[in-house]
C-alpha positions as CSV (number, residue, x, y, z in Angstrom):
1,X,16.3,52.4,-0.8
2,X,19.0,53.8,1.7
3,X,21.6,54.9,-1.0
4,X,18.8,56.4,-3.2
5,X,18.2,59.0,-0.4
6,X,22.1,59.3,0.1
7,X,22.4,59.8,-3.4
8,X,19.3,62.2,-3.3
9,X,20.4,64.2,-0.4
10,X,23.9,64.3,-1.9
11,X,22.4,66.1,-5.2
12,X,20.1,68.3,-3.2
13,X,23.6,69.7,-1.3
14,X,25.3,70.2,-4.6
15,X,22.6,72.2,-6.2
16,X,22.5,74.6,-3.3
17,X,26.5,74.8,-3.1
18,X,27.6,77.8,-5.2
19,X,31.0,77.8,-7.2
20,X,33.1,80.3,-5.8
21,X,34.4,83.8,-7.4
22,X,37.9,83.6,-9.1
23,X,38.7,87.0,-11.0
24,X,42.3,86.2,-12.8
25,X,42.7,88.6,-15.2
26,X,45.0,90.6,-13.5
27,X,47.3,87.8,-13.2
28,X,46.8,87.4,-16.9
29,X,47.3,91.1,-18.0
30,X,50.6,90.9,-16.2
31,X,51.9,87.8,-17.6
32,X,50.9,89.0,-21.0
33,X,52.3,92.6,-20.9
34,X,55.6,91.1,-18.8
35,X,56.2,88.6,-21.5
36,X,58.1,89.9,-24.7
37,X,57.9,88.5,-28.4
38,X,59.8,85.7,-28.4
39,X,61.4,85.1,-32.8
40,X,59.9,82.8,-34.3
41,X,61.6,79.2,-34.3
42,X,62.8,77.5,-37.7
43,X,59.7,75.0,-38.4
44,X,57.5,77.9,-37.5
45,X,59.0,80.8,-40.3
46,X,58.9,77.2,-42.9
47,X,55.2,76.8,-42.1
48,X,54.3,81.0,-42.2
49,X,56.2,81.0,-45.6
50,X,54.3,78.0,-46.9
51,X,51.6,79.7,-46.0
52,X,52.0,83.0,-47.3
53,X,52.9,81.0,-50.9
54,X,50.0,78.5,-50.8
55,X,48.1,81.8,-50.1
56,X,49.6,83.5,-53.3
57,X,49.0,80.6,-55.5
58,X,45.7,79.8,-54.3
59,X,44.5,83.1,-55.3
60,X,45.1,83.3,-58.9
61,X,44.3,79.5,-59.1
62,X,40.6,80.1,-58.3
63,X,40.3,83.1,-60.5
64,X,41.3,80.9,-63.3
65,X,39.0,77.9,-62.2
66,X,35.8,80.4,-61.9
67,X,36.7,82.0,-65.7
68,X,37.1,79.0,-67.1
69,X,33.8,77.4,-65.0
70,X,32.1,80.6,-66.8
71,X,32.9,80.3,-70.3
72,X,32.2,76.1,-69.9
73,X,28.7,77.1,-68.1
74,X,27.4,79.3,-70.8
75,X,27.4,76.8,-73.6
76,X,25.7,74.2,-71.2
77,X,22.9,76.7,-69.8
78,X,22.1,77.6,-73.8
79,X,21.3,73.8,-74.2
80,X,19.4,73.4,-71.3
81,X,17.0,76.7,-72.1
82,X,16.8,75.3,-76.2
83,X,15.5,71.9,-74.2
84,X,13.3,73.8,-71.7
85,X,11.7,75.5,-74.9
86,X,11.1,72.7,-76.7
87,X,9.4,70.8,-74.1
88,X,7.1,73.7,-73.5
């Protein structure tokens, strides 16, 4: 019984306890203006050209995937009505 009014005193004193007011950004607007563009490292201009390649492959790669999912759709969708109608 004594420790469950410790502990309940203990959380009544937190709950009235207010977290104090930090206001960083001007620290952080002068570390980020100060700092200048560092060049990119080997691994990272490997991964940003893999990238931009995958990206450029990827493109035409779906256009060609949703063409040919259109003309393989259409013949499909014409036998699935001709059912519909005959089951009506």
């Amino acid at each position: 019984m004594k420790w469950e009014q410790k502990i309940e005193q203990l959380a009544a004193r937190a709950r009235e306890e207010r977290p104090p007011r930090v206001d960083v950004t001007y620290r952080v607007l002068a570390i980020l203006t100060a700092g200048q563009a560092q060049p990119l490292t080997v691994a990272e201009r490997f991964w940003m050209w893999l990238a931009a390649v995958s990206s450029a492959v990827a493109v035409p790669a779906a256009v060609v995937a949703f063409v040919l999912y259109s003309r393989s759709a259409e013949p499909l969708n014409e036998i699935a009505e001709a059912i519909s109608w005959a089951i009506q």
